[in-house]
C-alpha positions in Angstrom: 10.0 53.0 22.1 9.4 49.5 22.7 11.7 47.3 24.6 12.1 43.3 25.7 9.8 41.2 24.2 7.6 43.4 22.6 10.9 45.0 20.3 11.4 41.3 19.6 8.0 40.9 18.0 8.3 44.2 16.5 11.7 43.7 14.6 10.2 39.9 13.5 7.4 41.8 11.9 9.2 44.2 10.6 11.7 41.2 8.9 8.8 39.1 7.5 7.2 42.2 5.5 10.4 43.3 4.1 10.9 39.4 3.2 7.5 39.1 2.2 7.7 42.6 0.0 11.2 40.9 -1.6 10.0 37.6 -2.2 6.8 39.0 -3.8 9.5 41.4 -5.7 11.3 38.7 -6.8 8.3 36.3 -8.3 7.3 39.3 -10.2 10.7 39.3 -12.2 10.9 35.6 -12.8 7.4 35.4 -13.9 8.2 38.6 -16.3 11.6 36.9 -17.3 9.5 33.4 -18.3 6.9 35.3 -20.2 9.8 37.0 -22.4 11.6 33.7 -22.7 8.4 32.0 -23.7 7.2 34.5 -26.2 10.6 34.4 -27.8 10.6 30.6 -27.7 6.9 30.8 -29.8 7.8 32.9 -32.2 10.9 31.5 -32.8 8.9 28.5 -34.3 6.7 30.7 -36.4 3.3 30.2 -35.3 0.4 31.7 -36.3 -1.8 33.1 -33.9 -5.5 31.9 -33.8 -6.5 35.2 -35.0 -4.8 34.8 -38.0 -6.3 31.5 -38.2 -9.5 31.9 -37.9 -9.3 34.7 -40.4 -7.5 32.7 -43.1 -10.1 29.5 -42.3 -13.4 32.3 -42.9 -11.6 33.0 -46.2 -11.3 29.4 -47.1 -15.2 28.6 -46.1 -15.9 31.5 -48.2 -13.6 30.1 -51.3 -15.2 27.1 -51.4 -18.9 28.4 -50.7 -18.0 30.1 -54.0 -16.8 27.3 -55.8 -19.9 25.2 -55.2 -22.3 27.9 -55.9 -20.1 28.4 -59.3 -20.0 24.7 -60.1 -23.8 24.8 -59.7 -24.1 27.4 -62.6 -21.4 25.6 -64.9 -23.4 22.8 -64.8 -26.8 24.4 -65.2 -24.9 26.4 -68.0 -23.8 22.9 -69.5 -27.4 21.6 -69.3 -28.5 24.6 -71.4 -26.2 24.4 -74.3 -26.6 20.5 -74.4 -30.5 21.0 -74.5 -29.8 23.6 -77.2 -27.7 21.9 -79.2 -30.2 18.9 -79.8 
């Protein structure tokens, strides 16, 4: 067993990893508590999330790909009848 100084050192080691284990204890909680405040916060205001975005923008891109390439055949369809009809 240690005694005089050396005890001293020992005990103030001994304080500032229990501290440090507490402290470290402690930011883990608060950083857990924001992230469950935060996530309710978000969906509170009923985003979307960028998955969903992305997926709902391909489907547009797609939508209107198919719109052009139908407008295309109307109006090659149009051109046909007119021609036919003279």
């Amino acid at each position: 067993m240690s005694t005089g100084p050396n005890r001293i050192l020992d005990d103030f080691a001994k304080l500032m990893t229990d501290a440090a284990g507490a402290a470290q204890g402690v930011r883990k909680e608060v950083e857990t508590a924001f992230h469950a405040q935060a996530e309710r916060w978000l969906n509170s205001m009923d985003l979307v999330k960028r998955e969903e975005f992305d997926v709902v923008r391909e489907m547009a891109l797609k939508a209107r790909e198919e719109n052009d390439a139908l407008q295309k055949r109307l109006e090659a369809l149009e051109a046909q009848l007119s021609a036919q009809a003279k």
